[in-house]
C-alpha positions in Angstrom: 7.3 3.9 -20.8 6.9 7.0 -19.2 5.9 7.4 -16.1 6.7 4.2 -15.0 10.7 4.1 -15.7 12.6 5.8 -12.8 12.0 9.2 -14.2 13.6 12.0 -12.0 11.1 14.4 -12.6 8.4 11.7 -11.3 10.4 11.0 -8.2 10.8 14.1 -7.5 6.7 15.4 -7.4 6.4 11.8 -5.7 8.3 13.3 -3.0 5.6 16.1 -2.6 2.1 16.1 -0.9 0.3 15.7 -4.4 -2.9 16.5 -2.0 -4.5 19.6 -0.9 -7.0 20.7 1.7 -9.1 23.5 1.1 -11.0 24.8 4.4 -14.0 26.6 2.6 -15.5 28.3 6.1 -19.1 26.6 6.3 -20.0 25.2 9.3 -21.8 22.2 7.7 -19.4 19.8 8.9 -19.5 17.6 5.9 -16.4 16.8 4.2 -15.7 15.5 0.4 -12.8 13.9 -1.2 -12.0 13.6 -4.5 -9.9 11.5 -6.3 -7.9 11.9 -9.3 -7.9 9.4 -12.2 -5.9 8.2 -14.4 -6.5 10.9 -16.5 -4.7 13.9 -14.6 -2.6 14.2 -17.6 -2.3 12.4 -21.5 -0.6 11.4 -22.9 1.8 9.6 -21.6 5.4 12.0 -22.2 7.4 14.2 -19.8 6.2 17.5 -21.6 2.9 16.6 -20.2 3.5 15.8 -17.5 5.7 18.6 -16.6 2.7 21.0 -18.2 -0.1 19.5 -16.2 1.6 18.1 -12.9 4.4 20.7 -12.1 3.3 23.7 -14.2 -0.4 24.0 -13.5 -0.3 21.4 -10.8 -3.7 19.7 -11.4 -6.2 17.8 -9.6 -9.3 16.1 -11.3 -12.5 18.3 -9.6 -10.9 21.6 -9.3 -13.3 23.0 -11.0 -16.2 22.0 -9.3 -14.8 21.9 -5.8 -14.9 25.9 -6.6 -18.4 26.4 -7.1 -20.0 28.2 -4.4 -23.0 25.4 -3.9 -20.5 22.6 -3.0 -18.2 25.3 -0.6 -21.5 26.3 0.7 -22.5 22.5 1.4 -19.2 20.9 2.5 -16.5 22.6 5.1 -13.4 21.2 4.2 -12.2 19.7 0.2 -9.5 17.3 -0.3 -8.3 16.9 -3.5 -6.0 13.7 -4.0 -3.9 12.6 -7.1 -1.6 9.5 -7.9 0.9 10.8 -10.4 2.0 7.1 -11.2 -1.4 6.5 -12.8 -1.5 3.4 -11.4 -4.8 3.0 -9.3 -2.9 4.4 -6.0 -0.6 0.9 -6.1 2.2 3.4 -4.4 -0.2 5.3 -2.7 0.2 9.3 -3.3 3.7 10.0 -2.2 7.0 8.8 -0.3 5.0 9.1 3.3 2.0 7.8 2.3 3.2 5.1 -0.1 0.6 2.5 -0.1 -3.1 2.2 -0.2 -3.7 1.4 3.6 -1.4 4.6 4.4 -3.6 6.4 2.5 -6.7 5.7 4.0 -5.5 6.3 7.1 -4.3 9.6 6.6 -7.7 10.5 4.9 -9.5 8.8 8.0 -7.3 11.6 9.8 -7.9 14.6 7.7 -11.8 14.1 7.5 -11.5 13.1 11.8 -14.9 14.8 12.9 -16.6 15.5 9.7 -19.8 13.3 8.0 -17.4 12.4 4.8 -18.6 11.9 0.7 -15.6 10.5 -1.2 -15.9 10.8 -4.8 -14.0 9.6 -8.0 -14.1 8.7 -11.7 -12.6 5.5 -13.0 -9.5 4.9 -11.5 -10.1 8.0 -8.9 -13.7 5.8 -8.5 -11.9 2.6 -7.7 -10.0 4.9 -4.7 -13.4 6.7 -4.0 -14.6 3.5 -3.4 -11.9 1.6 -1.6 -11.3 4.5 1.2 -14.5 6.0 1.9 -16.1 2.2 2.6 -12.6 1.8 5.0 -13.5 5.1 6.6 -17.1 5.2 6.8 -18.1 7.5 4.6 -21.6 8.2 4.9 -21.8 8.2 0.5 -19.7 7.7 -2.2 -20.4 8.7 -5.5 -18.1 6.1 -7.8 -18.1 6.7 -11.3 -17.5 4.2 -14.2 -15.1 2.4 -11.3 -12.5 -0.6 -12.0 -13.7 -2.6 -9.3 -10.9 -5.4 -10.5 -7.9 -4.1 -11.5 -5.9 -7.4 -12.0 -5.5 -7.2 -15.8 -6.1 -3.5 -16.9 -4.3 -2.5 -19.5 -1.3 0.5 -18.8 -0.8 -1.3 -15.9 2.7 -2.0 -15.4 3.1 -1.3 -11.7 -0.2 -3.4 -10.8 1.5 -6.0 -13.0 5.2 -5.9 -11.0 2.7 -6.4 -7.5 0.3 -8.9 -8.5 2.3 -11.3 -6.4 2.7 -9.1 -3.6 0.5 -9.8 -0.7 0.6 -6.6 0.6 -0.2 -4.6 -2.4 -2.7 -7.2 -4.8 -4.8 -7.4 -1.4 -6.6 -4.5 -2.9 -6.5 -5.0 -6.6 -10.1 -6.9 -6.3 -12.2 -4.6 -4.2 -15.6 -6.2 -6.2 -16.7 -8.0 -3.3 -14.7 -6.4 0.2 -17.4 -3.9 0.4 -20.3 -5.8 -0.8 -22.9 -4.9 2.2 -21.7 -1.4 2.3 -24.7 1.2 2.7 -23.7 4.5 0.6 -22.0 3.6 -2.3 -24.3 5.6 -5.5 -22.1 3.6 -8.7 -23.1 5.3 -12.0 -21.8 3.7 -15.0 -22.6 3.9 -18.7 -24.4 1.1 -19.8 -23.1 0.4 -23.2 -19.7 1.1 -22.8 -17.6 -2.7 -22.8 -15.6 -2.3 -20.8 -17.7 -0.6 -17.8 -20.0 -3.9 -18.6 -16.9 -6.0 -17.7 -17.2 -4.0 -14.2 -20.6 -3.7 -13.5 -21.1 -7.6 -13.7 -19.0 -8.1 -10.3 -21.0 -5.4 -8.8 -24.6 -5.8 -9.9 -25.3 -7.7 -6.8 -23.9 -5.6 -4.3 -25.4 -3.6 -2.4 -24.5 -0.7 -3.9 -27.5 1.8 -5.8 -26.4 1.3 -9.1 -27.4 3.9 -12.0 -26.8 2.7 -15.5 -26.6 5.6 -17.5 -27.8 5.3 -21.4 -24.2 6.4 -22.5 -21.4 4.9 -24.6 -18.3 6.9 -23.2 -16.2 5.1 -20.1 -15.8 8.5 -18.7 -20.0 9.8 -18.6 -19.3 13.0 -20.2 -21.5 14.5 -17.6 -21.7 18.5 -17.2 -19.8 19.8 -14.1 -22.9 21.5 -13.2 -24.9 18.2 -12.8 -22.2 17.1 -10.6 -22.3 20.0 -8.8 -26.3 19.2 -8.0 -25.3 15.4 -7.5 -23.0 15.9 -4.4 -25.2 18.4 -2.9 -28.8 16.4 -3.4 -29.8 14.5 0.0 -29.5 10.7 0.0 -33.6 10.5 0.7 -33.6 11.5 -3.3 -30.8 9.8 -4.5 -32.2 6.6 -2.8 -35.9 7.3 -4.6 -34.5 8.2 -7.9 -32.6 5.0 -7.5 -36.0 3.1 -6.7 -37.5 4.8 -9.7 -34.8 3.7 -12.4 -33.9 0.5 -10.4 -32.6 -2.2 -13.4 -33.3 0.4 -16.0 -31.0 2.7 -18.4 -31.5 6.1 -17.1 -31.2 8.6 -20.0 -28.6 11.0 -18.3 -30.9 14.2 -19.2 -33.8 13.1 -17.5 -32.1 12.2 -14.4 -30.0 15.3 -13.8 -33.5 17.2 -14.4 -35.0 15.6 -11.7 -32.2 16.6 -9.3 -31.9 20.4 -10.5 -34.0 23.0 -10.3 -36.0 24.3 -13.0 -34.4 27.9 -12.9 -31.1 26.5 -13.3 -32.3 23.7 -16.3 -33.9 26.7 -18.0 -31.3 28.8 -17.9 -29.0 26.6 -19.7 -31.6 26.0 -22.4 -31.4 29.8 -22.9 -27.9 30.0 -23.1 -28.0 27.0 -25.5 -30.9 28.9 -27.9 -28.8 31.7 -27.9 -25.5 30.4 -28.8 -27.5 28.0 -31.7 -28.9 31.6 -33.1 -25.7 33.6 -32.5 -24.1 31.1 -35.0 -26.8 30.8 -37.6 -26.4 34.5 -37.7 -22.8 34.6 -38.2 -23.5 31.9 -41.1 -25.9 34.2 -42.5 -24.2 37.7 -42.0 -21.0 35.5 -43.6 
């Protein structure tokens, strides 16, 4: 099944960088990483890949590593992808081919800066695993695969589970169990991030369970861009406040935006609601 047969085309953008590092001109000296999930592209055909990968070249955060607050707060972006879909089991290309290359070169890259790693799913199981290898100073790991020993899709995981090297790192639940900066949001009735959260919940991670359904959060990329720019002082008291409860997602992203920014979205929502009503009636 494609990509996971010896696909040219694959081989061939696994022979590229598939990273990219974006030197935004603050002086902050804070650097973020962000790692692709499994969803860079879907589903799972050449044409799509050829559309999203090799035509448009995508990254998962693009769109927020743009906005002017997070260039403003961090000096340098990496953006990271694993084109296999495969949790990073060949790393991100023919150089760096495994997960410990990996965090090495991002140990590298970020060489000087206070680092945030960041990552949904799949691209929070990578989040995770590097910026705890690194020292990070916070990583924000969203609805993370912690164990990755039996997902499903996972073909290459499956062909490694008996090697050493590689199935080291397919149960991360407990290597960074102590760690100090790891903020875990997941939704709270979603199955399968239940599955995840139980090997986590007595970490010490700051866990945030989210009153949502959807594995992926569904969050706006506005409250993300609030999220990695809010100070770990509120993070960790927002975390105290909601400590063992389910956080209705509204509520907490008003508590780290400000007010102008939450009422100008409410505008913007009236006036689309009436702009539409209008039509209904004019039609």
């Amino acid at each position: 099944m494609f990509p996971w047969t010896d696909n040219e085309i694959v081989k061939m953008v696994y022979n590229q960088d598939n990273y990219k590092v974006i030197y935004t001109g603050s002086k902050s000296h804070k650097a973020i990483v962000f790692f692709s999930g499994n969803g860079i592209y879907y589903p799972n055909t050449e044409d799509e890949f050829r559309k999203q990968i090799i035509q448009n070249d995508r990254y998962e955060w693009v769109n927020i590593s743009k906005s002017k607050r997070i260039r403003e707060y961090y000096s340098v972006i990496i953006l990271v992808r694993d084109i296999w879909k495969q949790w990073y089991v060949n790393g991100i290309n023919s150089k760096y081919d495994s997960v410990e290359k990996v965090v090495e070169f991002i140990k590298q890259l970020t060489k000087g800066y206070v680092v945030t790693t960041c990552g949904n799913s799949a691209g929070g199981y990578m989040a995770t695993l590097v910026g705890c290898s690194i020292g990070a100073e916070r990583i924000f790991s969203l609805s993370t695969q912690f164990y990755i020993k039996d997902v499903e899709n996972g073909p290459l995981i499956e062909q490694n589970i008996n090697n050493r090297e590689k199935s080291i790192w397919m149960d991360i639940s407990r290597m960074f169990a102590d760690y100090d900066g790891v903020f875990y949001f997941y939704p709270v009735k979603s199955d399968y991030d239940i599955v995840q959260f139980e090997r986590v919940k007595d970490t010490g991670f700051y866990i945030f369970g989210l009153d949502e359904e959807q594995h992926d959060l569904n969050i706006r990329g506005i409250c993300y861009v609030y999220l990695l720019t809010t100070n770990n002082e509120k993070l960790l008291d927002l975390n105290k406040k909601w400590k063992g409860q389910m956080i209705n997602k509204t509520r907490f992203f008003s508590e780290l935006m400000p007010k102008w920014v939450l009422l100008s979205y409410e505008i913007a929502f009236i006036i689309k609601s009436y702009g539409k009503k209008m039509m209904r009636m004019v039609f």
